[in-house]
C-alpha positions as CSV (number, residue, x, y, z in Angstrom):
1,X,213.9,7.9,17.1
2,X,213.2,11.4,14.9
3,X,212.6,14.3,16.6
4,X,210.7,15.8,14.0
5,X,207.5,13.3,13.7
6,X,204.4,15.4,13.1
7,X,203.4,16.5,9.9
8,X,202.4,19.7,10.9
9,X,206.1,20.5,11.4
10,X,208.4,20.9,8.5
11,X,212.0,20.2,8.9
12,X,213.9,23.0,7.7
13,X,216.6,21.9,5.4
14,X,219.1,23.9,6.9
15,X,218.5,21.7,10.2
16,X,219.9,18.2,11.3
17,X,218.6,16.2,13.9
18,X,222.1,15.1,16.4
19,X,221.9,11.9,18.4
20,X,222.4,11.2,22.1
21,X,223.1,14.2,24.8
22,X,225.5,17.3,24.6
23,X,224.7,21.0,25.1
24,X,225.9,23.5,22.8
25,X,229.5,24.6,23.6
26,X,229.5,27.2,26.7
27,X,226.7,25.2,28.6
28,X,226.9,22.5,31.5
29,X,223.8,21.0,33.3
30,X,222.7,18.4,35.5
31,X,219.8,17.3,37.6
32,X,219.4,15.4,40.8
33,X,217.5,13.5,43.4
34,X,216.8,16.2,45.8
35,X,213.6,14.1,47.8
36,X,210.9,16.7,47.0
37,X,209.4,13.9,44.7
38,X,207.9,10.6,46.8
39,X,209.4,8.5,44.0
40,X,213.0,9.4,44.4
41,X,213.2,10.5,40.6
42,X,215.2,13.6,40.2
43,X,213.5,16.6,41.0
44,X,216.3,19.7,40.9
45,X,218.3,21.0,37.7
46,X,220.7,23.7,37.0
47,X,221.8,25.0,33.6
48,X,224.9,27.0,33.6
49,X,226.3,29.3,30.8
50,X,229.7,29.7,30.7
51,X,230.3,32.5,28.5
52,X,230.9,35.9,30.6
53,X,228.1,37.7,28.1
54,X,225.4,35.5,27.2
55,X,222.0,36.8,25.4
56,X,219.0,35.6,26.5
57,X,214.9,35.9,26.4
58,X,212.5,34.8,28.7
59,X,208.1,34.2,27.9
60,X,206.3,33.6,31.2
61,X,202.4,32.5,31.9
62,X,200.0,35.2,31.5
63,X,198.0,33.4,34.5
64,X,196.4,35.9,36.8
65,X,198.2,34.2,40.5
66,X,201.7,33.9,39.3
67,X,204.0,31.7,40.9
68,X,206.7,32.7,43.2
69,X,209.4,31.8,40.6
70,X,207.7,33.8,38.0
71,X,207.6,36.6,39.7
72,X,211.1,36.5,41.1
73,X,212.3,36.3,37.3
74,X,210.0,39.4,36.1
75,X,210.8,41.4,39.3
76,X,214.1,40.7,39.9
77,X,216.2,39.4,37.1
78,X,218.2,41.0,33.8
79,X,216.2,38.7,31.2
80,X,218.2,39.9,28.4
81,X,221.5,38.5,30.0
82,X,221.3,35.4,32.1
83,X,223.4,33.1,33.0
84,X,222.2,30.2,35.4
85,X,218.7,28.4,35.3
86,X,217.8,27.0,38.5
87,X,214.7,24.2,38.6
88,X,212.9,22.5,40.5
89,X,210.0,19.8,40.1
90,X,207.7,18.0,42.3
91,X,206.5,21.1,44.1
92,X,205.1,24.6,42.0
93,X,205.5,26.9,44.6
94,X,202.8,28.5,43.8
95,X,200.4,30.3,45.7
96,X,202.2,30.1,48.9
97,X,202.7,33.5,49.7
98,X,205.5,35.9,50.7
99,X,207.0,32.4,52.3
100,X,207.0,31.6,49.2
101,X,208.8,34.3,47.2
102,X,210.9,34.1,49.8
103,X,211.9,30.7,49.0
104,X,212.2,31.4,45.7
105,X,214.4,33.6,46.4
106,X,216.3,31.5,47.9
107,X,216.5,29.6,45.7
108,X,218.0,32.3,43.7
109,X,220.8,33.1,45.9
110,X,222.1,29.7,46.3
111,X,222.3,28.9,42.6
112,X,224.2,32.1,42.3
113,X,226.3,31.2,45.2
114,X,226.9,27.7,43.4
115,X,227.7,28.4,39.9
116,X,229.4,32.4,40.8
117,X,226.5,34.2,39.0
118,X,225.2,37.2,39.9
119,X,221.6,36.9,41.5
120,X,220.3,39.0,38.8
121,X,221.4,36.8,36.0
122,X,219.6,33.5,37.7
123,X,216.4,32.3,37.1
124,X,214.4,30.5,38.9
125,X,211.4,27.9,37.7
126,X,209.0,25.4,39.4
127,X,206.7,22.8,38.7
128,X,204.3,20.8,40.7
129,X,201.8,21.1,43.0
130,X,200.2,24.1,44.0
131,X,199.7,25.7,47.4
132,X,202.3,23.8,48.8
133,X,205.3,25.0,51.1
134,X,208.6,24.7,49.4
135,X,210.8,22.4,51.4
136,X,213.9,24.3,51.4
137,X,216.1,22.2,53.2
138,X,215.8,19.1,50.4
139,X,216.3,22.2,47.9
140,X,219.5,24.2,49.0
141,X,221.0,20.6,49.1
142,X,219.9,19.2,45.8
143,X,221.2,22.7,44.6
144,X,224.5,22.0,45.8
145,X,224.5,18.5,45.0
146,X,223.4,19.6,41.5
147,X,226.3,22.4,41.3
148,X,228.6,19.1,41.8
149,X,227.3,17.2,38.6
150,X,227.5,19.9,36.3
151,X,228.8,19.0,33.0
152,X,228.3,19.7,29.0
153,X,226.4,16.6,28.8
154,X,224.0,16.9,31.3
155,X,221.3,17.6,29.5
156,X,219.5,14.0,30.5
157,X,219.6,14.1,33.5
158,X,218.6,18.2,33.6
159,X,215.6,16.6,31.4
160,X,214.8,14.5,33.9
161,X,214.7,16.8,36.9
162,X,212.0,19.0,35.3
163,X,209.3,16.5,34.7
164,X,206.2,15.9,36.7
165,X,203.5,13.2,35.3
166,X,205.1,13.3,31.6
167,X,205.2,10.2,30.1
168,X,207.8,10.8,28.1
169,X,211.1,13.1,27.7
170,X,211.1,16.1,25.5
171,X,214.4,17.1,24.6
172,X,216.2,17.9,21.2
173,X,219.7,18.8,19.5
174,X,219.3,20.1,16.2
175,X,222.6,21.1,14.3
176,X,221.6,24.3,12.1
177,X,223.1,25.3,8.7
178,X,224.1,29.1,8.7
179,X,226.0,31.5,6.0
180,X,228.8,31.7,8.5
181,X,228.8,28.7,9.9
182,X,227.1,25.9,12.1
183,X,225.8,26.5,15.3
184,X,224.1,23.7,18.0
185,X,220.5,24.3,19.1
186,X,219.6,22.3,22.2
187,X,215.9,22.0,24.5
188,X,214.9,20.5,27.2
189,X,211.1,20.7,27.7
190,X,208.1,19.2,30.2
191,X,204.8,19.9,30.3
192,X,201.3,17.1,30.0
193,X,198.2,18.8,31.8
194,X,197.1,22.0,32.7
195,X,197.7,23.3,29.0
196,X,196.1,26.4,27.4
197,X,196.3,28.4,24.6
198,X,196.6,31.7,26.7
199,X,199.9,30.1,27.3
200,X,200.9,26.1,27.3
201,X,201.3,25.1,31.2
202,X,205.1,23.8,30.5
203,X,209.2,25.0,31.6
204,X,210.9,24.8,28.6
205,X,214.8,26.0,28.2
206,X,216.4,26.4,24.8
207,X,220.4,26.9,24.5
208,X,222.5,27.4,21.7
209,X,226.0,28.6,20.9
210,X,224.9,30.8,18.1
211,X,226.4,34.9,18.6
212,X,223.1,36.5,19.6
213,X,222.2,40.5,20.8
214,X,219.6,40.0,23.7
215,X,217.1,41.7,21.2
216,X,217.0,39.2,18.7
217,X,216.7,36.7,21.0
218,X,213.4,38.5,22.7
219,X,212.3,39.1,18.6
220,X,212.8,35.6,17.9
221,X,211.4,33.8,21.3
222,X,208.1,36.4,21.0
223,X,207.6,35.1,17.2
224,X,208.4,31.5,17.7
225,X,206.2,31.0,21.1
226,X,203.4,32.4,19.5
227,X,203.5,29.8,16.7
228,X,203.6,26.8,19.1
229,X,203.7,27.0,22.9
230,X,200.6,29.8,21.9
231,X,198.6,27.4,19.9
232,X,198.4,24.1,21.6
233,X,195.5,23.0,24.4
234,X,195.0,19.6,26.7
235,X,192.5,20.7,28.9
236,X,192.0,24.2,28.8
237,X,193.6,25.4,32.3
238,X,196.0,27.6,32.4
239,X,199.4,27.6,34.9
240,X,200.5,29.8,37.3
241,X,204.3,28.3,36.4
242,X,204.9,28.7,32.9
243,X,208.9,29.8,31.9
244,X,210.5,29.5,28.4
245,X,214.0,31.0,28.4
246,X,216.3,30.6,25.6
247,X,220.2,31.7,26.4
248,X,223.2,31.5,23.6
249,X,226.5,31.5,25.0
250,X,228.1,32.9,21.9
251,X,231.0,30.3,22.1
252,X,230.7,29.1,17.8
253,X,232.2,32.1,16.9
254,X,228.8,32.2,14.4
255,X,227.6,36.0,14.7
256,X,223.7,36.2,13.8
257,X,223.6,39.8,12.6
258,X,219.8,41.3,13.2
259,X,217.6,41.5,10.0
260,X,219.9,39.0,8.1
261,X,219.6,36.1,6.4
262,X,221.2,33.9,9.6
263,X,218.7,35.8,11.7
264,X,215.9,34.2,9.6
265,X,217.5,30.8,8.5
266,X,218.4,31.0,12.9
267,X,214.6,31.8,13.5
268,X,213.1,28.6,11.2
269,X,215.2,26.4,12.8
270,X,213.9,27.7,16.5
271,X,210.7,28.0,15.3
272,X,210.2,24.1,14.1
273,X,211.9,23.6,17.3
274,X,209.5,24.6,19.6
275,X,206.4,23.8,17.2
276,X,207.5,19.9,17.8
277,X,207.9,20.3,21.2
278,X,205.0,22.2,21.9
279,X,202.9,18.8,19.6
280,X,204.7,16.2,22.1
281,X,203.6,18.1,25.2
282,X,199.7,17.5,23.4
283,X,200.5,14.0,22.5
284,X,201.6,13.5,26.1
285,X,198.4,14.5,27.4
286,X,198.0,12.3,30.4
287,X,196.3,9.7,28.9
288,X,196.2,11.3,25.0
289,X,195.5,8.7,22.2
290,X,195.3,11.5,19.7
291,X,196.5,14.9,18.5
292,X,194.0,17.4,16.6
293,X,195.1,20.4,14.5
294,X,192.0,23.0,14.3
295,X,192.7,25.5,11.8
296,X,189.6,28.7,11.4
297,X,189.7,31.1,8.4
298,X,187.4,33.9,8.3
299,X,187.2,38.2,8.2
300,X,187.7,38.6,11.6
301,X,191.2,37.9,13.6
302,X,188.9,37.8,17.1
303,X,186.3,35.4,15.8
304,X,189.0,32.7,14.1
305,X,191.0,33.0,17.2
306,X,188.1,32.5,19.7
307,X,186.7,29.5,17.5
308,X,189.7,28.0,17.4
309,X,189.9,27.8,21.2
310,X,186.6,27.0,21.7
311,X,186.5,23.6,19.5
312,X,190.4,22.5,20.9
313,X,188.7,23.4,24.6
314,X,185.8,22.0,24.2
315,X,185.4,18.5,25.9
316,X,182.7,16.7,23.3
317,X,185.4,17.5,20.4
318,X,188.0,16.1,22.6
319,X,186.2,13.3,23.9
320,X,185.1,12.3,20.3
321,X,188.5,12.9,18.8
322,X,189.7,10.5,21.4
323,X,187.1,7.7,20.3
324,X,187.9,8.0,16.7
325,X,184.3,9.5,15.9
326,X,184.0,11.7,13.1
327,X,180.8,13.4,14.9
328,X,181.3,17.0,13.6
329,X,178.1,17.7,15.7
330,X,180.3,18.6,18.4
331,X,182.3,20.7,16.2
332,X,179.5,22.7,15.0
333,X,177.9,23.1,18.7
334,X,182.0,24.4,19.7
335,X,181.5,26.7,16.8
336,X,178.4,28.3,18.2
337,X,179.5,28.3,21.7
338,X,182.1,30.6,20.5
339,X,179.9,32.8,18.9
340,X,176.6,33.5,20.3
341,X,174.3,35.8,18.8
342,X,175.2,35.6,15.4
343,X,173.0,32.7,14.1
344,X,172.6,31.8,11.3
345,X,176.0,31.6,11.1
346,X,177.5,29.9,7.9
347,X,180.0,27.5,9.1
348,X,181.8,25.2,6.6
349,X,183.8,22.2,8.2
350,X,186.4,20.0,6.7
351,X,187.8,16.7,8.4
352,X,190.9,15.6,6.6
353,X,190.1,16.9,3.4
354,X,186.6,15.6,3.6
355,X,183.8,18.5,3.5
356,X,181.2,17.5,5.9
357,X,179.4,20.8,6.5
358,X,178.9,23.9,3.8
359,X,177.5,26.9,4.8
360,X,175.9,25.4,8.1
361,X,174.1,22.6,6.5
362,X,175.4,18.8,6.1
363,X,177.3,17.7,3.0
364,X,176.6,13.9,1.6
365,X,180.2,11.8,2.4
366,X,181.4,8.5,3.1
367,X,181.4,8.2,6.7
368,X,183.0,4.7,6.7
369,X,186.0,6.4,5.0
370,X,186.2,9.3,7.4
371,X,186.1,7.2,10.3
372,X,189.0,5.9,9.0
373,X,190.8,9.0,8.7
374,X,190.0,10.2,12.4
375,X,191.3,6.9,14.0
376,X,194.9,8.1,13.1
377,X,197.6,9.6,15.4
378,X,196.7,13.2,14.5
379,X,193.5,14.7,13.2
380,X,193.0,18.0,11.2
381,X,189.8,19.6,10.9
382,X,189.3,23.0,9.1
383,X,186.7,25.4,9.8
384,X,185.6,28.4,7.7
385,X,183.5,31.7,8.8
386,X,182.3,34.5,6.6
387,X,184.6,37.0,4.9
388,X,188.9,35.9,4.8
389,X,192.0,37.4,5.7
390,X,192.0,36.0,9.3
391,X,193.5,32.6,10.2
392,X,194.1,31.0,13.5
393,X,194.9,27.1,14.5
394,X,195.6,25.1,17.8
395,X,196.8,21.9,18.4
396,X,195.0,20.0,21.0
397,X,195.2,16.4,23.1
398,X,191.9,14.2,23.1
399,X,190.2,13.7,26.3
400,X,189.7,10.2,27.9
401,X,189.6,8.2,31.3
402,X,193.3,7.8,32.0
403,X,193.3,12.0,32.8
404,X,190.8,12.0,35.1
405,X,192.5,9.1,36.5
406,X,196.1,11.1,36.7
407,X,194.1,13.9,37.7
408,X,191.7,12.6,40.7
409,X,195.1,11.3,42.0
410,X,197.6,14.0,41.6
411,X,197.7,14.4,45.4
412,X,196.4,11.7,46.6
């Protein structure tokens, strides 16, 4: 199956899509069945660079209660130079106190203890439920276990480890075109509820074997996550978890010189990366039937961005979008919601390419043939606000019963 299978997301034709598993040369992973899940699935990863100077970036939640993990990575790691990733799922260790920082860090020492990294070039990420105790015993061991089953393709199962109630895996290996030469791009991604635009509720790790300064990587992960793990929404809520690191182990020989062409041809290929990835954590949407792409032009960058969010947060869109009903009622109502106080306010509104609303009033169309249109895997709708120059989109999930069911019996 393609990789690339929205189309909101344009292959780069530098880029080819590689079958199977394999991590770009200079990486090993693995994941295992540590018990912190009920289920038995795999619940611990590691991801271990090789190289003795790799470049990295990191982009963490922008939550006000930050996990332990999170905060052992912005308080206690070199971000620009790491070498391990340590993960673990079933349990977010969040919101657990200094017990749980503590753990975290932990964590920390025993993946650096495992793989012969130094503690400051580990990080650390979790996923799960909140305000529960770590259980550290099941995690040291899966660590070690982990530390065992290391090996350049690993990927799967490290895939695997990191995923709480997705439905499906989101991983890719893109091959990528440069002047100098070819280089392997690799992800490994989870993430289903608890999604934002302040900052998609996901852990998402990104390797390649591409030459890279530590500041091009934080210049291209900034760009890149803005443009899709920045944009997309499933409920609104926003994590206390969220990680995206992206290492390069340097080990191609393929030296991505800043401001270059390579550096730009590097960043498309990264950017319609994460843009797919950041679409299947929306499709997955516990429960999702459908994908909506809201894109707001207008004169003002803080009312097109505030809109946007509105409509992809706002449960009658959602709940409409996910009944295939072209009611753009509820998108009008999101519209106001967003901005109060400015009525009458001259909203035009487009459903895949049919103009429904012009300058707040209703537009004759053929509602048979729109209904039609929205009953498809992903919707678009465009609205417009006085003056131009600003433009702002999100993708967002529907809303229907199976997330309240995945959601009334997340603990239970």
């Amino acid at each position: 199956m393609s990789f690339f299978t929205s189309r909101w997301v344009e292959t780069p034709g530098h880029v080819t899509e590689l079958e199977g598993v394999g991590l770009p040369a200079g990486f090993r992973a693995s994941g295992v069945a540590a018990g912190l899940k009920e289920s038995g699935a795999p619940d611990v990863g590691l991801i271990v660079c090789d190289a003795p100077e790799p470049a990295s970036a990191a982009r963490f939640t922008r939550s006000g209660v930050l996990a332990a993990p999170v905060l052992i990575c912005t308080e206690r790691c070199e971000l620009g130079t790491l070498r391990t990733v340590v993960v673990n799922s079933g349990n977010a260790n969040a919101a657990t106190g200094r017990m749980g920082f503590e753990n975290a860090a932990k964590m920390q020492g025993a993946a650096a203890m495992v793989t012969g990294s130094p503690e400051g070039r580990v990080a650390v990420a979790s996923t799960g439920v909140i305000g529960v105790p770590l259980p550290m015993a099941k995690v040291n061991s899966g660590i070690l276990a982990a530390s065992k089953e290391l090996r350049a393709d690993g990927d799967g199962d490290f895939s695997a480890a990191i995923q709480t109630t997705d439905a499906f895996e989101k991983r890719a290996r893109l091959s990528v075109q440069l002047s100098r030469g070819t280089v392997t791009l690799t992800a490994q991604a989870k993430g289903a509820g608890m999604i934002s635009p302040g900052f998609a509720t996901l852990l998402c790790f990104v390797q390649t074997d591409a030459a890279l300064r530590p500041e091009t990587c934080d210049l291209l992960l900034s760009v890149c996550v803005k443009r899709s793990f920045e944009r997309v929404s499933v409920d609104g809520q926003l994590s206390t978890n969220d990680t995206v690191i992206l290492q390069g182990s340097g080990a191609s020989g393929v030296v991505i010189a800043p401001e270059s062409e390579d550096e730009l041809a590097f960043g498309e290929a990264l950017d319609a990366l994460l843009r797919q990835l950041a679409l299947m954590v929306v499709r997955d949407g516990e429960g999702a039937r459908r994908v909506g792409r809201v894109i707001v032009r207008g004169g003002h960058d803080a009312a097109v961005a505030a809109v946007a969010q509105g409509v992809a947060n706002s449960s009658l869109v959602k709940t409409a979008l996910y009944g295939g009903d072209p009611n753009w009622g509820r998108i009008i109502q999101a519209v106001g919601a967003a901005m109060p106080g400015t009525a009458p306010l001259p909203v035009d509104i487009t459903i895949e390419g049919v103009t429904v609303c012009s300058a707040g009033g209703v537009v004759p169309h053929d509602t048979e043939a729109l209904a039609a249109k929205v009953a498809r895997a992903e919707v678009e709708y465009e609205i417009g606000l006085p003056g131009e120059g600003a433009e702002s989109e999100v993708y967002f999930s529907d809303l229907g019963h199976e997330y309240i069911t995945v959601n009334a019996d997340y603990t239970t």
